[in-house]
C-alpha positions in Angstrom: 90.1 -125.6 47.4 90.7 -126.1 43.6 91.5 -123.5 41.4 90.8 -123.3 37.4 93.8 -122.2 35.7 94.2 -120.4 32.1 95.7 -122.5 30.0 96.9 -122.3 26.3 95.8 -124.7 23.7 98.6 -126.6 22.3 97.3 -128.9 20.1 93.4 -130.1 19.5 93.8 -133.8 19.4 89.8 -134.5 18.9 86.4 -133.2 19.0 86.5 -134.2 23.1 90.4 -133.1 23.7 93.4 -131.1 24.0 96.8 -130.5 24.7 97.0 -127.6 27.0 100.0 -126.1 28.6 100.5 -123.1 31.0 103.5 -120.9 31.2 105.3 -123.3 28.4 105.6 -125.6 31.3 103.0 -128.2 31.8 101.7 -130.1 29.0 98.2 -132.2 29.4 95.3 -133.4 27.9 92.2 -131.7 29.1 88.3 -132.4 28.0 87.1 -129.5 25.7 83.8 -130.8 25.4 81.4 -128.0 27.0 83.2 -126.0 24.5 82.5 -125.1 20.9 85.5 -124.4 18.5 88.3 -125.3 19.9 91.7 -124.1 17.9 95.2 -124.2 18.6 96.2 -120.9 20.4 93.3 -120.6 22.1 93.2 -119.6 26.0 91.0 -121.6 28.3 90.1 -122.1 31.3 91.0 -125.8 33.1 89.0 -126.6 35.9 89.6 -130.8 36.9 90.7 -131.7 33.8 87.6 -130.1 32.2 87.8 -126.8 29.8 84.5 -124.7 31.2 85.6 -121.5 29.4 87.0 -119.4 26.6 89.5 -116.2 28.0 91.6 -113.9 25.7 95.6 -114.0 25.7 95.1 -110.6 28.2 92.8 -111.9 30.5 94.9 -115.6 30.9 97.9 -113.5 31.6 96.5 -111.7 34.5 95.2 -114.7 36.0 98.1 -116.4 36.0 100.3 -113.0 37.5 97.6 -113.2 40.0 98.4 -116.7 41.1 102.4 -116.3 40.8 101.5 -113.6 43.7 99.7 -115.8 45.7 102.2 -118.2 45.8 104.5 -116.1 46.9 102.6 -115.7 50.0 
């Protein structure tokens, strides 16, 4: 099963990719392509390397509190 994670843009290096990091940890490049205005700060969501969708700073953060749980499972 694969997951999409929320992930914080970091730096827009081009029209077709970012940095992204989740949780100040881990720091990638991601496709932002299917998405229009891409900024620094933004919240996305990463799903195989691919940015499929833009999620405020609230929702990323319960997302990721979600998944912390899980893990604790």
């Amino acid at each position: 099963m694969c997951l999409a994670i929320p992930m914080k843009v970091i730096k827009v290096i081009n029209k077709e990719t970012a940095a992204v990091e989740s949780n100040g940890i881990v720091v990638k490049e991601v496709n932002i392509q299917f998405l229009d205005n891409v900024k620094t700060g933004d919240y996305l969501i990463i799903h195989a390397g691919f940015a499929i969708e833009k999620i405020n700073k609230k929702e990323a953060d319960k997302t990721l509190n979600i998944i912390k749980e899980m893990d604790g499972l």
